[in-house]
N, C-alpha and C positions, 0 to 999 in steps of 0.2 A: 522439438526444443528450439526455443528460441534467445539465443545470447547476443548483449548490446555491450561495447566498452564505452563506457564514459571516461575523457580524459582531464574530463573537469567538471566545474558546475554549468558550463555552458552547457554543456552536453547532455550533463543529466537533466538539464532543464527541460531540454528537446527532450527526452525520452517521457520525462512527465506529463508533457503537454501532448506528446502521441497517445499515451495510454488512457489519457483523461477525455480522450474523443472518442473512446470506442467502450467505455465501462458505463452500464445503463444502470439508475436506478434499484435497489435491490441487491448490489454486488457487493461482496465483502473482498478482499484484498489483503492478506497477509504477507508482512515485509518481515525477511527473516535475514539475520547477519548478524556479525558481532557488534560487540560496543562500537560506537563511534564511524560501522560500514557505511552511513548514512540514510539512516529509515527515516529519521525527522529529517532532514535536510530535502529528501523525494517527496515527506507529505506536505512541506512549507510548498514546494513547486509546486506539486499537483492541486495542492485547494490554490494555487497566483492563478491557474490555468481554468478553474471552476470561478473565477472572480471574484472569490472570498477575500473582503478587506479587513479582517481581522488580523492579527498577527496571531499566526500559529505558532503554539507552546506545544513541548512534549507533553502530555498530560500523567508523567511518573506518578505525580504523589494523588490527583484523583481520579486515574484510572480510565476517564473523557474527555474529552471535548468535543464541541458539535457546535459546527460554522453552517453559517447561511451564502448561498452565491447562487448560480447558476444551478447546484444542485444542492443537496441537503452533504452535508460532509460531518463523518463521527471517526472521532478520531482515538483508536486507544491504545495505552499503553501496558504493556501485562506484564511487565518487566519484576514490580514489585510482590505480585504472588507468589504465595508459599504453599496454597494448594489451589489447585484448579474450580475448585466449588467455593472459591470466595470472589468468581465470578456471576454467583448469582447474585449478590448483594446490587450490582447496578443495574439489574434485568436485563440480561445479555441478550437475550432474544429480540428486545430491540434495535440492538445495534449488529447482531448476528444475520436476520431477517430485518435487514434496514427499509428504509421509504428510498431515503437516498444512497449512498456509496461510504461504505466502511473500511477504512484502513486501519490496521489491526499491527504493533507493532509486538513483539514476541507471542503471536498468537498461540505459538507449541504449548506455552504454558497451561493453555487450557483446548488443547484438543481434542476433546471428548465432547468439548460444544460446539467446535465448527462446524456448517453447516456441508450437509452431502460436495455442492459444489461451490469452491471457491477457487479463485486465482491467488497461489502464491508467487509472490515474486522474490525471488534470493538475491541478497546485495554480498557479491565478494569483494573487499578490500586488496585490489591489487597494486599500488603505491601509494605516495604518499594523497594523489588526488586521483588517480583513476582506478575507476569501480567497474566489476562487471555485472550488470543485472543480465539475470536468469528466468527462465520461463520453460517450466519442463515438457508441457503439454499434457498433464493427466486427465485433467476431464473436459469436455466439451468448453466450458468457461474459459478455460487458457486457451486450447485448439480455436476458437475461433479471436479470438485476442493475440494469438501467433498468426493467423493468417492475415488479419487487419497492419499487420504490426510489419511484417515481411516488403507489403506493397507503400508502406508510407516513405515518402522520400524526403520529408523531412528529418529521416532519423537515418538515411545512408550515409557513407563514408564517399 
């Protein structure tokens, strides 16, 4: 398991930019927390860190978006489903089995389509600015994203 406090957005900045150097091609990435724990706020940093000069939007009301940078970036939000099979209307398999890197923001919504292995990462809201992000190590995908993560000194205290 690997836990990071962030005591602000500096911080979580540094965490975004560690994690967006070791996630290849192919990865999908689920951000799970409450309203407002900040899933948009970590994928605004994570695609500043892939060089994507679009401005990132949640994508609530259509369900994507998909930036160009350094790597291909899809961006989604499942927030508004009410059953999980009204994620095949956007052909989920593309953005599930990405080209490039998928950050998935309530992905639980529709977990029956996540793929065997993903990295979730949990945002706890623990004041009014610091957060802890989580990483539990279930399958190989985290485990080796917790060991990259451990040695980066950009992200110690």
């Amino acid at each position: 398991m690997f836990k990071y406090i962030s005591k602000n957005e500096i911080d979580t900045n540094k965490f975004a930019k560690a994690i967006s150097k070791y996630i290849d091609n192919g990865t999908l990435i689920s951000l799970n927390g409450e309203m407002g724990a900040g899933k948009t706020t970590f994928t605004k940093m994570f695609a500043d860190a892939l060089n994507i000069q679009n401005y990132v939007t949640s994508p609530t009301f259509s369900l994507v978006n998909s930036y160009n940078g350094d790597k291909e970036l899809n961006h989604l939000d499942l927030y508004r489903i009410e059953d999980e099979s009204e994620v095949e209307s956007i052909d989920i398999d593309t953005y599930y089995y990405p080209d490039g890197i998928t950050l998935v923001e309530w992905a639980e919504r529709a977990s029956s389509y996540l793929p065997k292995y993903y990295i979730e990462i949990k945002i706890n809201k623990v004041g009014d600015t610091q957060r802890e992000f989580v990483i539990e190590g279930k399958n190989k995908l985290e485990n080796k994203l917790i060991e990259r993560l451990e040695k980066d000194e950009n992200i110690k205290y």
